[in-house]
C-alpha positions as CSV (number, residue, x, y, z in Angstrom):
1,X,4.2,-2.7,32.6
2,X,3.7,0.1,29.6
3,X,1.9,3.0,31.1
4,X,1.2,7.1,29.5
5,X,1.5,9.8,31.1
6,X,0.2,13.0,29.3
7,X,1.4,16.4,29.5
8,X,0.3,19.8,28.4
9,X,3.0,22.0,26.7
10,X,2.2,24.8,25.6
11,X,-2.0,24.0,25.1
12,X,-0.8,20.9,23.4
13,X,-1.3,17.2,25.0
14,X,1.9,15.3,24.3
15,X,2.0,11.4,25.5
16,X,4.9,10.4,27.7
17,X,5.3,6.6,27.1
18,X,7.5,4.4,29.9
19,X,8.3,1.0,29.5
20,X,10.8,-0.6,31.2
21,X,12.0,2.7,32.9
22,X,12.7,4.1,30.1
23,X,10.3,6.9,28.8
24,X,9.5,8.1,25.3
25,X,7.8,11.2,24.1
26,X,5.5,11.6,21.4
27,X,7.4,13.2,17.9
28,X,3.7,13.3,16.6
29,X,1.9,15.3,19.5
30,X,5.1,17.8,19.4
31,X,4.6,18.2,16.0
32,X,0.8,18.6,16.3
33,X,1.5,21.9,18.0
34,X,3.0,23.4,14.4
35,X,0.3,22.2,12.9
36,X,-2.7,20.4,13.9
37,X,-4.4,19.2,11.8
38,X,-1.5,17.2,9.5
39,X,1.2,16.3,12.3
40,X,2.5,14.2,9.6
41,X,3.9,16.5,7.5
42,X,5.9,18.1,9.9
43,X,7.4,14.8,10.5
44,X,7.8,14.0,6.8
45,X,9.9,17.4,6.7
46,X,11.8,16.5,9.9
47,X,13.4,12.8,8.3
48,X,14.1,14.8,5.0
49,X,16.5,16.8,7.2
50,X,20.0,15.3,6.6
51,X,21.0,16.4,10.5
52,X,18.0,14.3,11.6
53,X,19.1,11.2,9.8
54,X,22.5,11.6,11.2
55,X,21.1,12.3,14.8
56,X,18.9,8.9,14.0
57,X,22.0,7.0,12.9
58,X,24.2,7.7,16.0
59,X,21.5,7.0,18.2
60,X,21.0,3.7,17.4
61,X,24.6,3.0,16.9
62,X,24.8,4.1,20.8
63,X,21.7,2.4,21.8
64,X,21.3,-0.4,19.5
65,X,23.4,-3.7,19.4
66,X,22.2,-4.9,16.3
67,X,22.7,-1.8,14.4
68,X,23.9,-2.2,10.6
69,X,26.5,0.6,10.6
70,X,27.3,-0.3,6.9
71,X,23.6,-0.7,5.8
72,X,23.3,2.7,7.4
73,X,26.3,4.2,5.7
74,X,24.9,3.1,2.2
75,X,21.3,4.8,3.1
76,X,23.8,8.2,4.5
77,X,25.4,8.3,1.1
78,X,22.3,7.8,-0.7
79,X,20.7,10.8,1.3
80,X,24.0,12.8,0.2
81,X,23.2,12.1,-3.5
82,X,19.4,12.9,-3.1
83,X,21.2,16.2,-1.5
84,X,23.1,17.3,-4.1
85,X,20.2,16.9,-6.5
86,X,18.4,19.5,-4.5
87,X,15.9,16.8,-3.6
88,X,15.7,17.4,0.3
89,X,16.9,19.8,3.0
């Protein structure tokens, strides 16, 4: 069964989820400690960060099966192009 567990890091409250004994932490109560009141734009800058979406795409081709290693490759070349446009970090 799902359960939370909440810890306090640094005067922030960050949501440990397990299921299935595995745990997950919350990316939106980390980022909530740079700033609080729009979490989400931390987030937005973290998935414009090339070395994100690479960390992103080997994680799920080591923890996902069903994976779409070409499909991924297609959206990693895209991401290149938006790159050399000057369009992300």
């Amino acid at each position: 069964m799902p359960k939370n567990r909440k810890l306090n890091v640094k005067g922030t409250e960050v949501v440990l989820f397990t299921k299935d004994d595995e745990e997950y932490i919350s990316l939106t109560d980390i980022a909530r400690y740079k700033n609080p009141d729009e979490p989400k734009d931390v987030v937005g800058n973290w998935l414009r960060n090339r070395s994100t979406i690479e960390f992103l795409g080997l994680w799920e081709k080591l923890h996902n099966p069903e994976f779409k290693g070409v499909e991924f490759d297609a959206f990693l070349y895209y991401l290149a192009h938006k790159l050399s446009l000057g369009a992300m970090s």
